[in-house]
C-alpha positions as CSV (number, residue, x, y, z in Angstrom):
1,X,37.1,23.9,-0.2
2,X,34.6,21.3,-1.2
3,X,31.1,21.1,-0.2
4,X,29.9,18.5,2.2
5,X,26.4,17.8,3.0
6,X,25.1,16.2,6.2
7,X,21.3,15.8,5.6
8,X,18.6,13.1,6.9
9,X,15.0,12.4,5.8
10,X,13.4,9.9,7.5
11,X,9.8,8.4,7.8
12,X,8.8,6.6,10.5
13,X,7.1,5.4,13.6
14,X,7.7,7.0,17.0
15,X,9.1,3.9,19.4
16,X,7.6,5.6,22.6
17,X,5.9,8.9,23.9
18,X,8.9,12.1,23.3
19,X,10.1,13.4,26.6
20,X,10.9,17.2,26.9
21,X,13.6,18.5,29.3
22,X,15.1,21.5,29.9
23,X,19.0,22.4,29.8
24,X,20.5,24.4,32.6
25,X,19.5,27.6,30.7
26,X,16.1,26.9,30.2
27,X,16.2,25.4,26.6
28,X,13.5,22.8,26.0
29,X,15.0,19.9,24.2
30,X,12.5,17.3,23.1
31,X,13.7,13.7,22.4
32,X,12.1,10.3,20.8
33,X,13.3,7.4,19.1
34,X,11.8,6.2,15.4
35,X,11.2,3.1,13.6
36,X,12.0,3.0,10.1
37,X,11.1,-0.5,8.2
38,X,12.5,-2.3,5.1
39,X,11.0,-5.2,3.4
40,X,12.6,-7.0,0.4
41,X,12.2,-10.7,-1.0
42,X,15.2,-13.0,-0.1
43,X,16.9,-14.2,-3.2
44,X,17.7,-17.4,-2.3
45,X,14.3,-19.0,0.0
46,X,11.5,-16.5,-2.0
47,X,10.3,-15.2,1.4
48,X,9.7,-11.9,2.2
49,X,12.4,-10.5,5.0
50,X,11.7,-6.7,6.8
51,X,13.8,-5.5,9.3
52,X,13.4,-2.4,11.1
53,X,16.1,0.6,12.3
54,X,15.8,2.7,15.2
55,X,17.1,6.5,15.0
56,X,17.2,8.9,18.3
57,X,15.9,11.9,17.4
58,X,16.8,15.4,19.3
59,X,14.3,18.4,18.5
60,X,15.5,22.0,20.3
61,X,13.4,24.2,21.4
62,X,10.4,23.4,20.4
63,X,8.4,22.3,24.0
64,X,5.0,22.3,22.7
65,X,5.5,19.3,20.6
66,X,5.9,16.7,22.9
67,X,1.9,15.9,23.8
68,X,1.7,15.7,19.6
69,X,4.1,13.1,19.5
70,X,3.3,10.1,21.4
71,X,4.1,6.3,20.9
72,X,3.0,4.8,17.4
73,X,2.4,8.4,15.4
74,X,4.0,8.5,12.3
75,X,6.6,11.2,11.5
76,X,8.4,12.6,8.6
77,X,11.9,14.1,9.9
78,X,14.4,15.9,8.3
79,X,17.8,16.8,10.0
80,X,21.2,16.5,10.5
81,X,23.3,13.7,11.9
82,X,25.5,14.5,14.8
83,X,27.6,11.9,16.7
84,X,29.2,12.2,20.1
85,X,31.0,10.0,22.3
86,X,31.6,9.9,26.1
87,X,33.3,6.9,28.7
88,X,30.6,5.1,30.2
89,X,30.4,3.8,34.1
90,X,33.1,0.7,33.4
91,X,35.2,3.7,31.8
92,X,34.6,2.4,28.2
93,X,34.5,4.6,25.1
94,X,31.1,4.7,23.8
95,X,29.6,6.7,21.1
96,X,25.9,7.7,20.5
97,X,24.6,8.7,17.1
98,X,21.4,11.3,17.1
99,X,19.5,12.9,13.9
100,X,19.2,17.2,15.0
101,X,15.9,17.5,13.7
102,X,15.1,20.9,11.5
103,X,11.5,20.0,10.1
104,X,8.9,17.8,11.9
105,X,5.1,16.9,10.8
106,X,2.9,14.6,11.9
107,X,1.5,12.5,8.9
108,X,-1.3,10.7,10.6
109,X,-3.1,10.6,13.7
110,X,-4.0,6.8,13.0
111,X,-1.8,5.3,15.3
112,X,-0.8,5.8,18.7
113,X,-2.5,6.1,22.2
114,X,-5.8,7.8,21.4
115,X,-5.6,7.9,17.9
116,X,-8.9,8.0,16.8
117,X,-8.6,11.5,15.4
118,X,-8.8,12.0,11.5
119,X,-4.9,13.4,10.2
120,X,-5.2,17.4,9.6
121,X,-4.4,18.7,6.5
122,X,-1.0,21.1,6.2
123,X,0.7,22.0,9.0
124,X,1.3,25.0,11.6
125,X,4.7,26.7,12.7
126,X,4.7,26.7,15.8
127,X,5.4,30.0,17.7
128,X,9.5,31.2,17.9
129,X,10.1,29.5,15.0
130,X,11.6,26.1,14.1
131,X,9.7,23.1,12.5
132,X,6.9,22.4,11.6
133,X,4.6,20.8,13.3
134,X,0.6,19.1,12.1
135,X,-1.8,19.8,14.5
136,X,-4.6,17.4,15.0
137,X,-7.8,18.3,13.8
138,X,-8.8,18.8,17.1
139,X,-6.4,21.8,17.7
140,X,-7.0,23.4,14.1
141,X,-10.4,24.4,15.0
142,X,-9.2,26.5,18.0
143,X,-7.2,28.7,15.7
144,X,-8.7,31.4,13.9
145,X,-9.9,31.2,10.5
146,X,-7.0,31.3,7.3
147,X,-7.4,34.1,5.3
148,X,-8.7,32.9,1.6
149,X,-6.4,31.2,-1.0
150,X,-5.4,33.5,-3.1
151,X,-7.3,32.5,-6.8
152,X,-4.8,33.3,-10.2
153,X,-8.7,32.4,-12.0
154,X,-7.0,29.5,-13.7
155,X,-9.3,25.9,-14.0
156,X,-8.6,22.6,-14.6
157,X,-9.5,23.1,-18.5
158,X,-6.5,25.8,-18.7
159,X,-3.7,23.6,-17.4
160,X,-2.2,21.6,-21.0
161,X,-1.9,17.9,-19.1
């Protein structure tokens, strides 16, 4: 059997503050939509065109995310694409393509509603597993102390380029 791979990476701009449910047995599923942009200069006129995609994001189980990731934060997200359809209300066939998101940091705390914070270095896991997640510099100084780097005693002067 041949391999097949189904994998997204995407960089981007949340479209509005993620919502958290819960299903029926008490699974948190977080959802948001992104912005990804493209700019290139139009062959023909000279002018510079940019147009922007949207992509619905789904993040399971991972309910403590959702006050990170509010309108205008930028996101890297890597995932899967998964697409479903269902009949809507007139009884029409519609079908709705999501990205099942794996990995998730913050890259900034720049934009956004109260986005005056500085963007934290690295990222935490967040407890149970699942992606990562940045934590603003605000909540990285609530966690204890890392242990020290570990130090091979190599220097600048000992690495050839």
């Amino acid at each position: 059997m041949a391999r097949s791979v189904n994998k997204v990476i995407l960089i981007g701009n949340l479209g509005k503050d993620a919502e958290t449910k819960f299903t029926a047995g008490g699974t948190p599923v977080t959802k948001f939509t992104l912005a990804t942009q493209r700019r290139w200069k139009d062959q023909s006129s000279g002018d510079w065109k940019e147009e922007t995609e949207w992509h619905n994001i789904t993040l399971w189980k991972q309910e403590n995310v959702a006050p990170y990731l509010t309108k205008g934060k930028q996101v890297y997200v890597e995932g899967r694409l998964r697409t479903s359809s269902y009949e809507d209300k007139e009884g029409q066939k519609r079908s709705y393509t999501e990205v099942v998101c794996e990995e998730l940091m913050l890259l900034n705390s720049g934009g956004g509603r109260g986005g005056g914070e500085e963007g934290g270095g690295g990222y935490e896991r967040p407890s149970g597993g699942g992606a990562p997640v940045s934590m603003p510099r605000s909540a990285q100084r609530t966690q204890p102390p890392a242990a020290p780097a570990f130090d091979p005693g190599i220097s600048d002067d000992d690495v050839p380029f």
